[in-house]
SEVO-743418 format. One line per 2 residues: number of its first residue (from 1); their letters; for each residue y, z negated, x negated of C-alpha. Coordinates in Angstrom, 2 decimals, decimal comma, m for minus. Example, Ala and Ser with C-alpha at 12.3 -4.5 7.8 and 13.67 -1.06 7.14 Angstrom:
% residues 2
1> as> m4,50:m7,80:m12,30  m1,06:m7,14:m13,67
//
This chain:
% residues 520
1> xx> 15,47:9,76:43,58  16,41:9,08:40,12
3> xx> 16,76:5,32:40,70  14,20:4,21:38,50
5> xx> 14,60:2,44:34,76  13,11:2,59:31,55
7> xx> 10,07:0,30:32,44  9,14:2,83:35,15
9> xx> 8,55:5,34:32,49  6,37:2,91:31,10
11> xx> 4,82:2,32:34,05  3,91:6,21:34,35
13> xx> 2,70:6,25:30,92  m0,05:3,53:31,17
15> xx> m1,02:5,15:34,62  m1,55:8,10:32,80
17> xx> m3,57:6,94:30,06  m5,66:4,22:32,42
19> xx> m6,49:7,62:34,26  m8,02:9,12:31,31
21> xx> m10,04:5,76:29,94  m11,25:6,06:34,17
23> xx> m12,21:10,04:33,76  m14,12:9,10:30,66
25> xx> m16,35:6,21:32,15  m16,86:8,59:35,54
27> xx> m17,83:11,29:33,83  m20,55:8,96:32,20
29> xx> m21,88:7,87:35,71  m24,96:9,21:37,50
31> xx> m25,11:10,37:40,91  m21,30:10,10:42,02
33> xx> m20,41:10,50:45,75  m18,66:13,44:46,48
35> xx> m15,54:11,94:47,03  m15,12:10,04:44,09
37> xx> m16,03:13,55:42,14  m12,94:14,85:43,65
39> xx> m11,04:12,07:42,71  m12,38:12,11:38,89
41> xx> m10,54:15,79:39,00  m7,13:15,08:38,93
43> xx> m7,50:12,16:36,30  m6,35:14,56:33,54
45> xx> m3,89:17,03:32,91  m1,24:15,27:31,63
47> xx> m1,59:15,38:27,77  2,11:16,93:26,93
49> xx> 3,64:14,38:29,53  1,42:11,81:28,00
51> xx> 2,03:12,11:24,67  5,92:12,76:25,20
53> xx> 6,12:9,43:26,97  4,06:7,68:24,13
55> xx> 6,20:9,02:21,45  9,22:8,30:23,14
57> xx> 9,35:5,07:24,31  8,93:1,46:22,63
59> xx> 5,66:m0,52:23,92  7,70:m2,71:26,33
61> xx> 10,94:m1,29:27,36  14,09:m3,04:29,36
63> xx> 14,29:m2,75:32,96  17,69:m1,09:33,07
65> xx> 18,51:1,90:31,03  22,19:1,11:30,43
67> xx> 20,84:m1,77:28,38  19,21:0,86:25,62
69> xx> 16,97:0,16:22,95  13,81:1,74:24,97
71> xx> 13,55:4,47:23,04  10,68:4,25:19,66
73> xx> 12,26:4,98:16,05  11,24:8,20:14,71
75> xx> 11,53:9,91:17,93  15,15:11,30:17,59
77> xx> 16,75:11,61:14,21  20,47:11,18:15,69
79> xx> 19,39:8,15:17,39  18,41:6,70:14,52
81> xx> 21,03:7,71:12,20  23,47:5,89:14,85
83> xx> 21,00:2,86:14,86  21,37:2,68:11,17
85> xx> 24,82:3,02:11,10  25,04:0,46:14,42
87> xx> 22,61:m2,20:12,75  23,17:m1,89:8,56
89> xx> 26,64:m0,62:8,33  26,96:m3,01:5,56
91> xx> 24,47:m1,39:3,64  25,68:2,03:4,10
93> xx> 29,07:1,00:2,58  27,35:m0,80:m0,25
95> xx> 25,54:2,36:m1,38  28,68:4,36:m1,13
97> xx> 30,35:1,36:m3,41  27,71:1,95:m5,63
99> xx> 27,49:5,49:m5,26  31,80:6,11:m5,94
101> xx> 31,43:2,92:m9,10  29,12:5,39:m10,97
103> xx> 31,38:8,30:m10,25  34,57:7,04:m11,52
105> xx> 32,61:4,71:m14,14  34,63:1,92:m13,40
107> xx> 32,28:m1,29:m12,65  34,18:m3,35:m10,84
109> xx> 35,26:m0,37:m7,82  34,70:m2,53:m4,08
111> xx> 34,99:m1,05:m1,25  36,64:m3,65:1,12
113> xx> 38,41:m3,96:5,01  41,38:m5,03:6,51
115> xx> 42,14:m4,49:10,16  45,18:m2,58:8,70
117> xx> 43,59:0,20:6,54  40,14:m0,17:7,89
119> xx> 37,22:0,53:4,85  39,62:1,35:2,00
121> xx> 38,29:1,50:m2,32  40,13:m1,07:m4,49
123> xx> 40,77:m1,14:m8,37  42,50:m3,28:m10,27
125> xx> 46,05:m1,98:m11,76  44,65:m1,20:m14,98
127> xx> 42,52:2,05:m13,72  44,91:3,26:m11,53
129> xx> 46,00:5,77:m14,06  42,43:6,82:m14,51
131> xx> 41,87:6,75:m10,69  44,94:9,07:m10,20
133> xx> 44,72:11,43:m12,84  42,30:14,98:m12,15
135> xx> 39,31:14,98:m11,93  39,51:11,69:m9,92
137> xx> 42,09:12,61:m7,97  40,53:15,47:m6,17
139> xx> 37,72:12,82:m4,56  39,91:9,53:m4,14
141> xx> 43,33:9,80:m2,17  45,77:6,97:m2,50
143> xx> 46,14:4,61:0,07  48,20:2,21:m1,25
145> xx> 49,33:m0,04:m4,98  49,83:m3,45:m4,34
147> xx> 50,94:m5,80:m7,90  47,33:m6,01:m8,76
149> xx> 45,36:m3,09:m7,40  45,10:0,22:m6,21
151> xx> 43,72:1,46:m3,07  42,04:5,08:m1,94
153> xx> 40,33:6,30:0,40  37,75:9,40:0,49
155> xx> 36,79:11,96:3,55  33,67:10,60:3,48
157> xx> 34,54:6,97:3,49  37,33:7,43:6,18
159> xx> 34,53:9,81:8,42  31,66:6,83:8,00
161> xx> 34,48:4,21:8,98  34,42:6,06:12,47
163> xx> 30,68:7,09:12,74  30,29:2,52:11,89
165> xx> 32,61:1,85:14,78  31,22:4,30:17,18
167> xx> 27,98:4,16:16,37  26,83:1,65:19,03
169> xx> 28,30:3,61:22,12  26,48:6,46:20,66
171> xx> 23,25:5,48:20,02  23,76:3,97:24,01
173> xx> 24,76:7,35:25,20  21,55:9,42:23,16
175> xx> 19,55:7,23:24,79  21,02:7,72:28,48
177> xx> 20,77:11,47:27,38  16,94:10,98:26,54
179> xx> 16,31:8,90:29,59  17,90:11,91:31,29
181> xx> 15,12:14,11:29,58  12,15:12,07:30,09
183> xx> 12,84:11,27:33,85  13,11:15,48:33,94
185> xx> 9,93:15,77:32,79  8,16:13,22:35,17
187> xx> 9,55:15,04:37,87  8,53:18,42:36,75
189> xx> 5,40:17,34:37,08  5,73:15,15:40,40
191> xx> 2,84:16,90:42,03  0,72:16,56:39,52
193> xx> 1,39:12,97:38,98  1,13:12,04:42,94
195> xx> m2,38:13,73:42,96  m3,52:11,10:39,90
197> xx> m2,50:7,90:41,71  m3,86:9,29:44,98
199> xx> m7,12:9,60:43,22  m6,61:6,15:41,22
201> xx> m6,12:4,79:44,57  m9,46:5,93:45,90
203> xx> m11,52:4,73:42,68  m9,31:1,59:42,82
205> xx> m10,55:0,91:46,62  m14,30:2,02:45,88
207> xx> m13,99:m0,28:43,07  m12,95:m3,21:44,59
209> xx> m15,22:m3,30:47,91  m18,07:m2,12:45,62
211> xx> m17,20:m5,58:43,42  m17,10:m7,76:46,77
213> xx> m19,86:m6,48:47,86  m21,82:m7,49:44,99
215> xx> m20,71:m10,33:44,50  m20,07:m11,69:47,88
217> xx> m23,56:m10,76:49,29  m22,73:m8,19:51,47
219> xx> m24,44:m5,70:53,29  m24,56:m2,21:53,94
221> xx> m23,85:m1,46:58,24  m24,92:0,87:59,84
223> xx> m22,65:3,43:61,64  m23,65:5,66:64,54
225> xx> m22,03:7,25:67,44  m23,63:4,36:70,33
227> xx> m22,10:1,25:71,53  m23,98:m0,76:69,82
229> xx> m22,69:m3,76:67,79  m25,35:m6,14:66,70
231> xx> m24,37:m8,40:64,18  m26,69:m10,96:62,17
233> xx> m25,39:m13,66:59,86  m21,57:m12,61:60,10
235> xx> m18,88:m14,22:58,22  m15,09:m14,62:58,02
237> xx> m14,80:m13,16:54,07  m11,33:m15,07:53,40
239> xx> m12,37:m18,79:55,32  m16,23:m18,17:53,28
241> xx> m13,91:m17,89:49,76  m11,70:m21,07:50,73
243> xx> m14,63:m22,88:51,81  m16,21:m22,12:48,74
245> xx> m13,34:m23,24:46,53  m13,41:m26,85:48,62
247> xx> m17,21:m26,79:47,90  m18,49:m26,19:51,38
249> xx> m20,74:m23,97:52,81  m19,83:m21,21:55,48
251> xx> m21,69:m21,06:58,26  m22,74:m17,86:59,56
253> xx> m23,46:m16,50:62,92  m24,75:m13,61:64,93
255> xx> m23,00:m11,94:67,18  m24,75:m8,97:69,63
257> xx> m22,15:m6,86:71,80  m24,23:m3,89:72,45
259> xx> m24,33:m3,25:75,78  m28,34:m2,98:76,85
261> xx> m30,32:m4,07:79,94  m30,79:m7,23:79,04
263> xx> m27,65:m7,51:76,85  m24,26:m8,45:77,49
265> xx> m21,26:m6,23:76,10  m18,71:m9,48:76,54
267> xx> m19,14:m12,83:75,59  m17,34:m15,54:76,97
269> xx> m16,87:m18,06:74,50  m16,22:m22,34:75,40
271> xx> m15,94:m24,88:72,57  m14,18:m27,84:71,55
273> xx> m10,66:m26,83:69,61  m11,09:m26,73:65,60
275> xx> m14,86:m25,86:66,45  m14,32:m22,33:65,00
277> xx> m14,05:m19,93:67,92  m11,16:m18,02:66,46
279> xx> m12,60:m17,66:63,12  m15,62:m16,01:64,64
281> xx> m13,55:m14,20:67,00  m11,72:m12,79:63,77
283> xx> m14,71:m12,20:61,46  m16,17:m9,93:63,76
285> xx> m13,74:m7,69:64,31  m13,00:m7,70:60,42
287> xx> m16,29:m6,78:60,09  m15,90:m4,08:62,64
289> xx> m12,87:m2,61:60,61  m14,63:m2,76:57,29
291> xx> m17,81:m0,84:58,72  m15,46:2,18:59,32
293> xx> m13,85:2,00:56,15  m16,89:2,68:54,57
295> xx> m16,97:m0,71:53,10  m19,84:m3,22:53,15
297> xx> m19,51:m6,16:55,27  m20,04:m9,64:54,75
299> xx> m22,82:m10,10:57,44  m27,14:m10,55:56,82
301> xx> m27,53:m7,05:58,70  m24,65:m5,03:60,78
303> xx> m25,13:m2,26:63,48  m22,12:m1,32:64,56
305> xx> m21,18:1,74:67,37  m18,25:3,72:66,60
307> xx> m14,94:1,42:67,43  m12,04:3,91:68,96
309> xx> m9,20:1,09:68,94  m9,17:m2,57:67,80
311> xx> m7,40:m4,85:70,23  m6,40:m8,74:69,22
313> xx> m4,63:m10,77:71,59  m4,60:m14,22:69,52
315> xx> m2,32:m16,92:68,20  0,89:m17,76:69,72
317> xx> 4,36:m16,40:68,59  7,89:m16,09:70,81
319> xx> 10,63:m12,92:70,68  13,55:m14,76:71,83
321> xx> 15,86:m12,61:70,07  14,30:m10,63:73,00
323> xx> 14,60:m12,66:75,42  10,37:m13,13:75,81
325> xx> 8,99:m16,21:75,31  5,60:m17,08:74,28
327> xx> 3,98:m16,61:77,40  5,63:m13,52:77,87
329> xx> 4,80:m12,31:74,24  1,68:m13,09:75,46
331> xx> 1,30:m11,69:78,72  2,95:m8,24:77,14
333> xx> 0,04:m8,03:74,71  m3,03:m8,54:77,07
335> xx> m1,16:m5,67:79,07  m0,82:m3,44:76,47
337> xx> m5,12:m4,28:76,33  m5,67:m3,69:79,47
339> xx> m3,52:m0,37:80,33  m4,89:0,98:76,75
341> xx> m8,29:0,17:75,98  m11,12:2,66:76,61
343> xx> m15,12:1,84:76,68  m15,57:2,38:73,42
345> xx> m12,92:m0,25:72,20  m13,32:m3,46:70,57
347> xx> m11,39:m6,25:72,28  m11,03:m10,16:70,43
349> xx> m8,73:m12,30:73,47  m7,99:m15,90:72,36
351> xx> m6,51:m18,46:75,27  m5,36:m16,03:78,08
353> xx> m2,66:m17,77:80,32  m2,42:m20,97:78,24
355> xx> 1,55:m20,86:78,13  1,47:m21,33:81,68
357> xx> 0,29:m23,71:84,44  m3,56:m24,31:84,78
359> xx> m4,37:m22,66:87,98  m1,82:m19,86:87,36
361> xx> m3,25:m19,45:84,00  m7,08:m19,40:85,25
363> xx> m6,39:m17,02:87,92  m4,46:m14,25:85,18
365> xx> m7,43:m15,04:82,25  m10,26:m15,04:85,39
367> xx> m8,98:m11,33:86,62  m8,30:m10,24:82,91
369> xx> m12,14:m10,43:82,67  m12,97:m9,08:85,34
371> xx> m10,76:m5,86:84,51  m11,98:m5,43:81,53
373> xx> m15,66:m5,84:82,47  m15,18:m3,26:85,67
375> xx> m12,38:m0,65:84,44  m11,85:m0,89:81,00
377> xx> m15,62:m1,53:79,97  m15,12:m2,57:76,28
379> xx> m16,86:m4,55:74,02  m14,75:m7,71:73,60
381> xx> m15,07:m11,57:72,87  m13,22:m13,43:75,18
383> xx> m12,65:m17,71:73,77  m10,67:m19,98:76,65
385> xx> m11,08:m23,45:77,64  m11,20:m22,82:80,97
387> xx> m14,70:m23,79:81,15  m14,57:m22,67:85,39
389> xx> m14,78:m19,27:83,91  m18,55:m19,54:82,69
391> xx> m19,25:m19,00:86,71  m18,69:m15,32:85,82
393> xx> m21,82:m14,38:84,11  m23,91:m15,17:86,98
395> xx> m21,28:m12,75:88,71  m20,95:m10,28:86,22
397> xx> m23,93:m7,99:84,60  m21,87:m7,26:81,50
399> xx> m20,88:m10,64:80,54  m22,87:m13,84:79,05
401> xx> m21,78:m17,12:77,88  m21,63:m18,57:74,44
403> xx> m19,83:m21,86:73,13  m20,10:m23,39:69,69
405> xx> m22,02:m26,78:69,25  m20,25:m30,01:68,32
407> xx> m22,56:m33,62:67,70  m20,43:m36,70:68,82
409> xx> m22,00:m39,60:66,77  m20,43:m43,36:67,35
411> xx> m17,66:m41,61:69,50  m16,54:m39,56:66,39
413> xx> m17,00:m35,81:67,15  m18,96:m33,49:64,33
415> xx> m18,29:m29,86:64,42  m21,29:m27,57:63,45
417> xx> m20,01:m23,96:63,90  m22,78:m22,66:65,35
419> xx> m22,26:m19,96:67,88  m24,91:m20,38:70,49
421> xx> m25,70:m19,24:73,84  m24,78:m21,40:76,94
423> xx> m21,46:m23,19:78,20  m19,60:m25,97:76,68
425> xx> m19,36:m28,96:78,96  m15,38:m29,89:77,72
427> xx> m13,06:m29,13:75,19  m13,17:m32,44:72,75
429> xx> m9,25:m32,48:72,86  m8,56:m35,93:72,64
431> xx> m10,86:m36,68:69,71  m8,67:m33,38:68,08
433> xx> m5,53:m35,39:68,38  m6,96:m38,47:67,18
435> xx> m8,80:m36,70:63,73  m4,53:m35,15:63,95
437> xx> m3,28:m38,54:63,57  m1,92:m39,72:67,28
439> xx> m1,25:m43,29:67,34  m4,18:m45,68:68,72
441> xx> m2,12:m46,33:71,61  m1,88:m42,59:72,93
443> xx> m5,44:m41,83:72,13  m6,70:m44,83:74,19
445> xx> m4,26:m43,76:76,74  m4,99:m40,35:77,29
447> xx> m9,11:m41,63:77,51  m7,74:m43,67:80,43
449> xx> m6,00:m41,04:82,11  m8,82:m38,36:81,11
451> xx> m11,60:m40,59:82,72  m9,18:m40,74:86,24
453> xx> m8,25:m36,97:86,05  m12,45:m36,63:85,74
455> xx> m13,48:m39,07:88,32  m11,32:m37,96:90,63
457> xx> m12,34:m34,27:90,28  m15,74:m34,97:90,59
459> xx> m14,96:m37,55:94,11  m12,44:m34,80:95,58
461> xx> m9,65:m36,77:95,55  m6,22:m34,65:94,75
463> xx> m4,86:m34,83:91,42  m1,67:m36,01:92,54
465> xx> m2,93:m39,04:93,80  m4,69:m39,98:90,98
467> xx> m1,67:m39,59:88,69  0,15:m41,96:91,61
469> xx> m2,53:m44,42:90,84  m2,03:m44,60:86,61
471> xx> 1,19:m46,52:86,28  m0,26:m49,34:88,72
473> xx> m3,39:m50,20:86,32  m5,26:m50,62:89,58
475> xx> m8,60:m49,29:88,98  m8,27:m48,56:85,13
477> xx> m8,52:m50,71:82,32  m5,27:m51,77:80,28
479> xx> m4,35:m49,90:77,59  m5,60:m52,13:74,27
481> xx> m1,62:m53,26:72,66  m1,75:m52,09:68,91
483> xx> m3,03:m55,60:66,61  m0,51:m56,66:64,25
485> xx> m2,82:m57,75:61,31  m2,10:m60,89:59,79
487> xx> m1,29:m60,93:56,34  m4,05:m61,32:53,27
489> xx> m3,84:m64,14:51,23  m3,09:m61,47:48,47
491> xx> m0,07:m60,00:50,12  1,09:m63,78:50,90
493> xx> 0,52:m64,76:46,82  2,68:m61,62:46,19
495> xx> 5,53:m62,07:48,59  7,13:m64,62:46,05
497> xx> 6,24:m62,97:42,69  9,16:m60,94:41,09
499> xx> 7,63:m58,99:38,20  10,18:m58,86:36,01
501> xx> 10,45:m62,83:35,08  6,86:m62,68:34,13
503> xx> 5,66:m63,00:30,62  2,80:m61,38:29,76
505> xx> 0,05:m63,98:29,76  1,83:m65,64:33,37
507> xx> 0,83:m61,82:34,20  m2,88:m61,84:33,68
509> xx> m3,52:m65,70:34,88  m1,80:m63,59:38,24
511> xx> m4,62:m61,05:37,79  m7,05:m63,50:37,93
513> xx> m5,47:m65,23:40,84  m5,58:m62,20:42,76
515> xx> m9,19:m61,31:42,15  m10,21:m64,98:43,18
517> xx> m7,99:m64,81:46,53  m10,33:m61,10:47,19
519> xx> m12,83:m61,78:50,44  m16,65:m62,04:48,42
//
């Protein structure tokens, strides 16, 4: 498109040579797969270009070429004549000064300026006889006599004056004119070129998965045409790495989709929130996409049938410029999953029909799977927190539950991130808002209304009532009023102090003070 600059020249030069340093160490390698052979093919061919480029321009050139200077000295003799002329034009006239002194033998010749006669030659009165008299006169022309001197001028003098003064726009316009050239011959070879980075690409991509896999532990799945998707000791590559960085260990799980006699081809997944249900909803269908790249995964072992599509339903996002809100963003996206997916798709669902009222939104994520157990017959992993929902593997042949095990130790809850078969019992919310940061006062209050809610589930009573019944306190105990904590005697020693009025040893006795006043 022509819309590039000087540095993109540079940046097809060192493409260019890093594609022959590649060729070399390929070429050295045993036993290369067949398409990386290909690939090592079209790393060369580009010598002329190559060394054109490398001769041409300087080792870090300016982005825009209007700016110049991005072409190397020595690699066009006009350019650097105009350079010269651009950059030591005071030099040039000094040699000439020197050069036109010797001629006429007169020692004290200068060659001066004036915005008036521009670069003119001055002598003092006393040689201008000499200085107009043959032979002299046929080299110097008279400019001008002043009461002390005599000025000339020369053809060569008056044509370096205007080379000096245009010799900047000139040496900017050989290099536009270069720039021209070069960009020419990239193009001429655009093919060429565009078959190199398509094969850097593919080393580049072999490269890097081959380095992960290495040094990430990963493992080599196994690819066939079943339904099979067995899993052992998966994990979420980019939450392992952060992990890592923090110092803590990832834990991994297993995971078993394939759909057998005695194995189910959905799971439903319960668990407390922050418990890690979306991570290991996530890792395994990462895992699934990296398998058919041809890339290791990061996973113990990994069987893993042909996936046709790759369906995610997960997070929670609005298009109000559309007019959809988040349940309908929602709602749009499990149809899209339902109407589309096939048996041999892999399906990851997080939350269907949270954005709307509980029974409504048990009802649309209870006959979601359902369809996709009966019609649509994919593999999928399916996390909610309607824990009513676990009914359906009794129900269902294809589905079985799983839920990921929490400790609660001294009312504190302790996630473990273990994915393990069975149902979770609740969710864990309120101790989630309380590790968030809710005030005491909510937490205790939402126990309170959490125990009633319970209670009266379990007794039969409505819901409605039971919310009737909160404001009155009747049966419940008071919420505990936040303590207002007396102050220390070190905050009461303080009150009074004002820093700045101490001296330095009324300072330190206050140290003391202040570790005397500390409980023992």
């Amino acid at each position: 498109m022509e819309r590039g600059g000087p540095r993109d020249l540079a940046a097809i030069r060192a493409g260019l040579g890093a594609a022959i340093e590649l060729s070399a160490q390929l070429c050295n390698a045993e036993a290369l797969p067949e398409k990386l052979m290909r690939a090592s093919g079209h790393l060369l061919g580009h010598d002329t270009l190559l060394s054109l480029l490398e001769d041409a321009l300087i080792a870090e050139p300016p982005l825009l070429a209007r700016d110049g200077g991005f072409i190397a000295p020595g690699f066009d003799t006009d350019l650097d004549d105009a350079r010269q002329l651009r950059d030591e034009g005071r030099g040039v006239i000094a040699g000439m000064q020197a050069e036109y002194a010797s001629l006429a033998g007169i020692s004290t010749l200068k060659i001066k300026h004036n915005n008036v006669l521009g670069y003119f030659i001055e002598t003092t009165a006393t040689h201008a006889e000499k200085m107009l008299g043959p032979p002299l006169s046929e080299t110097f022309i008279h400019r001008q006599t002043t009461a002390n001197a005599v000025r000339f001028t020369t053809v060569p003098l008056s044509e370096m004056e205007t080379k000096i003064h245009n010799a900047g726009g000139r040496a900017l316009e050989i290099e536009k004119r270069l720039y021209s050239t070069l960009s020419r011959a990239i193009l001429d070879c655009a093919a060429q070129i565009a078959d190199t980075a398509r094969a850097l690409s593919e080393v580049d991509v072999a490269c890097g998965l081959a380095d992960l896999a290495r040094s990430e532990n990963w493992c080599q799945p196994r690819v066939d045409d079943s339904r099979k998707f067995d899993i052992q000791g998966g994990r979420h590559p980019v939450v392992e790495a952060a992990l890592r960085r923090a110092g803590e260990p990832f834990i991994a799980n297993d995971c078993d989709l394939s759909n057998g006699a005695e194995r189910a081809h959905i799971w439903l997944l319960t668990g407390p929130n922050m418990a890690g249900k979306s991570t290991f909803l996530r890792q395994n269908a990462l895992i699934a996409l990296l398998a058919q790249t041809g890339s290791y995964v990061p996973a113990k072992s990994a069987e893993i049938g042909i996936v046709s599509q790759l369906f995610s339903r997960v997070g929670a996002s609005d298009d109000l410029a559309r007019g959809r809100s988040t349940f309908m963003v929602e709602m749009v996206e499990t149809a899209a999953i339902l109407n589309q997916a096939d048996d041999r798709a892999l399906v990851i669902l997080d939350e269907i029909g949270r954005g709307t009222a509980t029974y409504d939104g048990l009802s649309i994520a209870w006959a979601t799977l359902e369809h996709l157990h009966d019609t649509n017959q994919s593999r999928a992993l399916f996390a909610t927190h309607y824990h009513e929902m676990t009914q359906l593997a009794d129900k269902l042949d294809g589905v079985e539950n799983a839920t990921i095990a929490v400790k609660e130790w001294e009312g504190e809850v302790i996630f473990l991130h273990e994915v393990r078969k069975g149902a979770a019992d609740r969710s864990y919310g309120v101790q989630v808002a309380k590790l968030a940061g809710l005030p005491d006062t909510v937490i205790a209050r939402a126990n309170v209304v959490l125990a009633a809610l319970e209670k009266g589930e379990r007794e039969g009573n409505g819901a409605k009532a039971m919310i009737d019944d909160l404001p009155l306190f009747a049966a419940m105990p008071p919420v505990p009023a936040p303590q207002k904590n007396e102050p220390s005697a070190v905050e009461q020693s303080l009150k009074d102090i004002h820093p700045d009025s101490l001296s330095p040893r009324e300072a330190l006795n206050l140290v003391y003070q202040l570790k005397d006043l500390l409980p023992q």
